[in-house]
Every structure is written in C-alpha cells, then in structure tokens.
C-alpha atoms as one frame of an Amber mdcrd trajectory, in Angstrom:
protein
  -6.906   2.632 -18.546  -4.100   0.497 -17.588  -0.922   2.337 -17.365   2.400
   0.325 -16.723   4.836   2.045 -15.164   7.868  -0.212 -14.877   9.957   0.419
 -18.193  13.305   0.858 -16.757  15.081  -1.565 -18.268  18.260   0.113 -17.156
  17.871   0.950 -13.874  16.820  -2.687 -13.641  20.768  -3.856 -14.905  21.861
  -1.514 -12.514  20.346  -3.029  -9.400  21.120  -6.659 -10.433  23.749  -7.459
  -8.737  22.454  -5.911  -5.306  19.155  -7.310  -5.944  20.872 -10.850  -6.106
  22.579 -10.370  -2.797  19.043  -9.546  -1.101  18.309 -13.308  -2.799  20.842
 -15.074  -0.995  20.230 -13.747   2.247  16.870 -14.352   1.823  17.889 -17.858
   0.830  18.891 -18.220   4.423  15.539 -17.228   6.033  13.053 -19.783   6.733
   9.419 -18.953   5.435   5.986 -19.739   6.104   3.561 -19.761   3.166   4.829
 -16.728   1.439   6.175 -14.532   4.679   9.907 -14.588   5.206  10.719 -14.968
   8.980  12.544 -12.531  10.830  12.647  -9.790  13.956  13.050  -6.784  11.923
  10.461  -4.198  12.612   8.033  -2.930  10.336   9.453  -4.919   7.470   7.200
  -7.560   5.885   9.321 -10.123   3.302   7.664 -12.198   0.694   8.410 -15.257
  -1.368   5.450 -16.554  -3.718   5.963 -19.444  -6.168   2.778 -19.025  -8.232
   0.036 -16.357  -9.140  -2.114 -14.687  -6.439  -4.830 -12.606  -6.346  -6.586
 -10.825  -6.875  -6.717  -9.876  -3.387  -8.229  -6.692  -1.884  -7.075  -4.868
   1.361  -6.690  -1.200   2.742  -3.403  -0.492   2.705  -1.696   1.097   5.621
   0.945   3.891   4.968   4.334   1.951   3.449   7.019   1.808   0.771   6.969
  -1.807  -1.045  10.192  -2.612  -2.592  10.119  -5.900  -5.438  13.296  -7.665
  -5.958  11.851 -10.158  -8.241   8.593 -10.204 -10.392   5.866  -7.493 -11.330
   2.789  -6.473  -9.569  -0.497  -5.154 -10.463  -2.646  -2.363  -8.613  -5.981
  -1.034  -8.859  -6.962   2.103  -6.980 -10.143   3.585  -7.760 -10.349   3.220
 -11.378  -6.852   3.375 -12.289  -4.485   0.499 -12.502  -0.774   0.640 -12.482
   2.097  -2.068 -12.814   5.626  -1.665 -11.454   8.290  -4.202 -11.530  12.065
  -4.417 -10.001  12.806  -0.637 -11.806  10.173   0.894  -9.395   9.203   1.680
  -5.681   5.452   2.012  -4.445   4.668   4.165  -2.096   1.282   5.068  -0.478
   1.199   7.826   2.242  -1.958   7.655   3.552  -3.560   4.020   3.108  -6.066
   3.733   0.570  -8.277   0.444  -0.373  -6.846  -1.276  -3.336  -6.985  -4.404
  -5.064  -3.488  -6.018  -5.762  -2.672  -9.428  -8.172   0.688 -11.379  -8.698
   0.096 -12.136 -12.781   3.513 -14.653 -12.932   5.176 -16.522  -9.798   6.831
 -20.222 -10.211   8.991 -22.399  -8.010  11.779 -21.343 -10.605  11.480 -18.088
 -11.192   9.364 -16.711  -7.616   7.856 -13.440  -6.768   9.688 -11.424  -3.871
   8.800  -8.402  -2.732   9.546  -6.165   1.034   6.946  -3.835   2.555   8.523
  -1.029   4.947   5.702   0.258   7.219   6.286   3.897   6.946   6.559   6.020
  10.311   5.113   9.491   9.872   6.258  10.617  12.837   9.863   9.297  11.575
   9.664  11.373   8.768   8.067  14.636  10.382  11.171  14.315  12.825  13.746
  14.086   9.443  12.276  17.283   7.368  12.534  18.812  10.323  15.587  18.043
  12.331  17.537  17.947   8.404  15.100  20.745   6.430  15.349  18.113   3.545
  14.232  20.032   0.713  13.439  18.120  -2.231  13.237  19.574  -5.537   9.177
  20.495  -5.909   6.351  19.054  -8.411   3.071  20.119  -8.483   0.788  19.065
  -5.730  -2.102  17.684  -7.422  -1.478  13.918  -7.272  -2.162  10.905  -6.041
  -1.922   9.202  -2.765   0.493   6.767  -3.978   3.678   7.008  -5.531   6.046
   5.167  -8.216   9.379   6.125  -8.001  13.119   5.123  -9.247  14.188   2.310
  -7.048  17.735   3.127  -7.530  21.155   1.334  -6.515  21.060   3.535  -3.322
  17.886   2.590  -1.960  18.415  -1.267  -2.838  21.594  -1.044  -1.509  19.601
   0.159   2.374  17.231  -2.606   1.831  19.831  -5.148   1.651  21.920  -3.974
   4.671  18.242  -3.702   6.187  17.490  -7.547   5.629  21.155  -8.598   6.622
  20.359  -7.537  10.322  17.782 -10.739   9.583  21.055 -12.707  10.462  22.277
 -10.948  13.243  18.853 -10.116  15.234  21.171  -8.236  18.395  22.437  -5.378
  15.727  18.499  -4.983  15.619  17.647  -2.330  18.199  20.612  -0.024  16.953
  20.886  -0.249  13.415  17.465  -1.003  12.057  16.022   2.902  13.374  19.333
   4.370  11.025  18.780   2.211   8.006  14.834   3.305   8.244  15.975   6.634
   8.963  18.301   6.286   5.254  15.869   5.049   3.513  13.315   7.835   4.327
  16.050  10.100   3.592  16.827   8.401  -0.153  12.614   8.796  -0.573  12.579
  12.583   0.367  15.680  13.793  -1.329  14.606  11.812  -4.340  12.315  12.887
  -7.044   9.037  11.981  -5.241  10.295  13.456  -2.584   8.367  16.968  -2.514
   5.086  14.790  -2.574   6.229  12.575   0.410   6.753  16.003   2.653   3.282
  17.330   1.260   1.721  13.992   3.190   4.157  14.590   5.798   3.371  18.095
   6.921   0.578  20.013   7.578  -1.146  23.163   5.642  -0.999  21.736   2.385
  -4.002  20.607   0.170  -2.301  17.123   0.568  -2.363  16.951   3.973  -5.861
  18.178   4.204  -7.244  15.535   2.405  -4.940  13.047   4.501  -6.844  14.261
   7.244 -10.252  13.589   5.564  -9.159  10.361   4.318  -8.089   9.422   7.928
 -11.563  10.318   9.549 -13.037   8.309   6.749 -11.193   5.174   7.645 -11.960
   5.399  11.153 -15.957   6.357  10.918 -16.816   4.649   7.380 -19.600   3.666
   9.141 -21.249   6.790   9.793 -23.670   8.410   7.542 -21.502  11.123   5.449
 -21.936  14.642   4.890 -19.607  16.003   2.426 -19.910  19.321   3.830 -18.932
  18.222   7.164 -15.549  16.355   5.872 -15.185  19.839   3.960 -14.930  21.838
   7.317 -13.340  19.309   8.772 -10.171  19.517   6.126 -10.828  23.462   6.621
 -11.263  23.200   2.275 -14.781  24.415   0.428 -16.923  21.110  -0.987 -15.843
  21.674  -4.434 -11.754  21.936  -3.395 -12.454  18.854  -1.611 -13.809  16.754
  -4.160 -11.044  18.054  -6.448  -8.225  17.666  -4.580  -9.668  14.052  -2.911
  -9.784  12.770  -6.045  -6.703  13.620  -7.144  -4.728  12.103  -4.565  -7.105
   8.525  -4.095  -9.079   8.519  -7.567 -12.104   8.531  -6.280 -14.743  10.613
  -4.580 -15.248  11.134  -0.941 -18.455   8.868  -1.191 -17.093   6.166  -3.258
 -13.878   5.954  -1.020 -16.339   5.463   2.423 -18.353   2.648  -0.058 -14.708
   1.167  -0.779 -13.826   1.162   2.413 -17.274  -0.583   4.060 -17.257  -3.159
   1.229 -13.773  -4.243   2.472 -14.623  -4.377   5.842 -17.386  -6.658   4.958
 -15.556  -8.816   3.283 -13.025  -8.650   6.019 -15.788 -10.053   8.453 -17.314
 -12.492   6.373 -13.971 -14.293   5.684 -13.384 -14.236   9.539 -16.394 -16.382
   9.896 -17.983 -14.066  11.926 -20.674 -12.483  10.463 -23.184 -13.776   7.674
 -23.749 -11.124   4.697 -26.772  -9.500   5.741 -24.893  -8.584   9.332 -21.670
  -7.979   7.692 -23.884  -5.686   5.626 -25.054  -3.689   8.737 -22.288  -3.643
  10.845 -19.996  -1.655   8.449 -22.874   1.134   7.381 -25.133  -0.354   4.607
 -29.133   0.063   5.904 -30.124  -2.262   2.890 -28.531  -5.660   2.790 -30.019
  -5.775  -1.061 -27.524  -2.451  -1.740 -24.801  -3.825  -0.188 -25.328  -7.273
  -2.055 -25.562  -5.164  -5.485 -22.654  -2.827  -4.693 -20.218  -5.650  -3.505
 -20.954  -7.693  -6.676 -20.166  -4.538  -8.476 -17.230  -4.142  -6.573 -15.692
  -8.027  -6.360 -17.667  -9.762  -9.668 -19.863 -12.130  -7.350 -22.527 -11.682
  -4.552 -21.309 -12.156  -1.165 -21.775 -15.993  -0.590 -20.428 -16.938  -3.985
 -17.151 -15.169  -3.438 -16.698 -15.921   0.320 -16.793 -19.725  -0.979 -14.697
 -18.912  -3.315 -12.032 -17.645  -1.495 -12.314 -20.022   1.485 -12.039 -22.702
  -1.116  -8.795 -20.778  -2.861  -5.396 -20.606  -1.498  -3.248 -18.406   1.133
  -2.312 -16.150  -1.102  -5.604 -15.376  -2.347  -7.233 -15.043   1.209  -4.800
 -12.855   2.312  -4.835  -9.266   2.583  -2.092  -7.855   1.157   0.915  -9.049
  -0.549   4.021  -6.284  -0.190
C-alpha cells in the first residue's frame, strides 16, 4: 500500500526561502538533458521539465535532497512519496523503481543526490562519538527524514562552490563532513550508525546484501548467506526483509532482472543472452519473471524505452 510520506507543510515554509537561493544558483549552471554541470564531487544535480519514469536502477548508497517537486519510490512491495519536507536516504543500495508524476518548463522538478561515503561516516562516529538518540533497529534500508533549514542551508553552500570550482578541494570534504553530521545527530540518525558500524543486525544484513550485489549471479543458498552474516536462516530472512522488503531470493531475482535490462538497453546482448549472463538457466523464466517485474516481455519494453525519452532510459533520477 502506498504510503506518502511528505506532509510537512511547515517544514516546507520554513525552507522556502533557502530552497529559492539553491534555484538561482542553479539558474547559473548550464545543463545537459536533466544533469546540472559542475566539478563538485559526489553530487549529482537535476533539472526535469516534464514527467519521467518509471525508471528502474540499483541504487548506490546516497542521500537525495528535492528542492522542487515530489517523487515516487517502489522498493520491494512498498511505495513511498516524499516531496521538498523530506530527505531519502538509502544506506546500502537496493534495486528500486523511481517516477517523476509532475515536471513542466514552468514549474520543473529539481532534485541533488549526495553519494554517501561510508568510510566518511565510520571516521565521524568515531573521531566525534556522535550519539544519536536510538529507535528500534528493525527497519528498512532506506530512510525519510526531516529535511530541515540546517541541512538545506549545507546543500546550498555545497552547490555555491559550483561557482567557484578552486574552493573545491578544501571546502567540499567539510560541507560533506556537515551534512553527515546534520544526518547522524538527527532523528534517523541511530539507523544511519546501525549501517555504519559493525555487530549490529543492520550491518549484518548490509553485508549479505553486499555479497548479493556482487555474485547475483551465482546459484543461492540461503544457508550460506546465513553464515556468512554470522545470523541463523530464520533471523536472516527476518531481519533482510525488514531493512529491503523483500526476501533474500527475491532481492538476487531483483537484482538479475535489472542487470538484464541494463544489458539489453546497452545493445549488447539479445534477451535470451541477457537472460544467461546475469543467472537465469531458462530464458522462458526469465521472460515470465521480467514481464512480472516491468509489465512487458523483454523485446516489447526494450523498444519501448529506446523509443522513449532520456529521462525514461536513464537509470536513476536523484
């Protein structure tokens, strides 16, 4: 069931005026399709002037930041929307399917995507012992959070080094390093050091989830990712799905079915390779599942999307 997340109304009024001063620098950046362009580091800027999507990618570990519009998520089988009043987070990269529901010439969608350094933050909890104040660690892998005054305020001064690229190499690592700080002394903050650090149920699965990502090809043994996270089969499967909303299995068949599509788009690969590169052994499973999965066969919605704009073909919009 859809759940919509974004219902600050006054946390919105309080970030108007900053979030209209990110605008007008951004106004001064040149942009290609729907990326700003700049030298920052890890920070991806976006600018769309109609609807996209929906378009499917697996997300690496970052904090997305919207100055202007809504946005729509599906992981697993759970969808949330978050607006301007919210942050989204995800701490360990999960597959997801994103959409951009309203975007026009006068009133765009723009959004910034902070790659997040976990070696950054490992270094901040413990050079600073943030301690945030705790919440129960059953949840997900994501995160929607207060994007408050404070943290807008980082992202502008962030973007402003856009205009003066030599203040780059000094500043941009201490704005990062603030903005980290706002996220783990902040209310989500107890689940961002649970990802962070290690001995935690969280950061077992992270562990499991990262293996995944890198052998989702492999046939899977659910008692081997077990031992692997050090957790029995059953904590594993409850604690997996709490934090990614879905099963170990159906996160490796997420996963493959992405990479697919991945290839197929690239030109590379027909279906039935695609199919047998990333894992399947039966090109008619994979054909069944993907449908499943993206509401046509393989063909149909390759064509589909070749024939569709940038937006749509892209992976990810922040």
């Amino acid at each position: 069931m859809e759940r919509v997340l974004a219902q600050g109304q006054d946390l919105s009024a309080q970030t108007e005026a900053i979030r209209a001063r990110i605008l007008d620098v951004l106004s001064r950046l040149s942009w290609d399709g729907m990326l700003f362009k700049h030298t920052i580091p890890g920070l991806s800027l976006y600018r769309l002037v109609e609807p996209a999507g929906p378009f499917s990618s697996v997300y690496e570990p970052s904090l997305s930041m919207i100055i202007k519009g809504s946005k729509r998520i599906s992981v697993g089988d759970e969808t949330l929307v978050y607006d301007e009043s919210c942050f989204f987070l995800t701490a360990i990269g999960l597959p997801m399917t994103g959409q951009i529901c309203a975007a026009s010439e006068g009133e765009p969608y723009v959004a910034a995507m902070l790659r997040l350094d976990l070696e950054r933050l490992r270094r901040l909890i413990a050079d600073y012992d943030i301690q945030p104040s705790d919440t129960r660690e059953r949840d997900r892998g994501i995160v929607v959070g207060a994007a408050t005054p404070e943290l807008f305020d980082a992202f502008l001064r962030l973007i402003s080094l856009a205009g003066t690229p030599n203040d780059i190499p000094f500043l941009a690592g201490h704005i990062q390093n603030e903005i980290l700080y706002r996220l783990l002394s902040g209310e989500q903050g107890a689940r961002l050091r649970r990802f962070a650090l290690a001995g935690t149920n969280s950061n077992r699965v992270a562990k499991a989830v990262a293996w995944l990502k890198e052998n989702y090809t492999l046939p899977l043994r659910v008692e081997d990712l077990a031992e692997m996270a050090n957790m029995g089969v059953s904590t594993l499967h409850h604690h997996f799905r709490a934090m990614t909303a879905m099963s170990p299995l159906q996160f490796q068949k997420h996963l493959r079915l992405h990479h697919a599509r991945e290839l197929m788009l690239s030109g590379s690969l027909d279906a039935a390779s695609a199919s047998l590169r990333v894992g399947y052994e039966s090109p008619t499973q994979f054909s069944r599942e993907y449908r499943r999965m993206f509401g046509h066969p393989p063909l149909r919605d390759i064509r589909a999307i070749l024939n569709s704009d940038e937006s749509t073909r892209r992976g990810s919009v922040g």
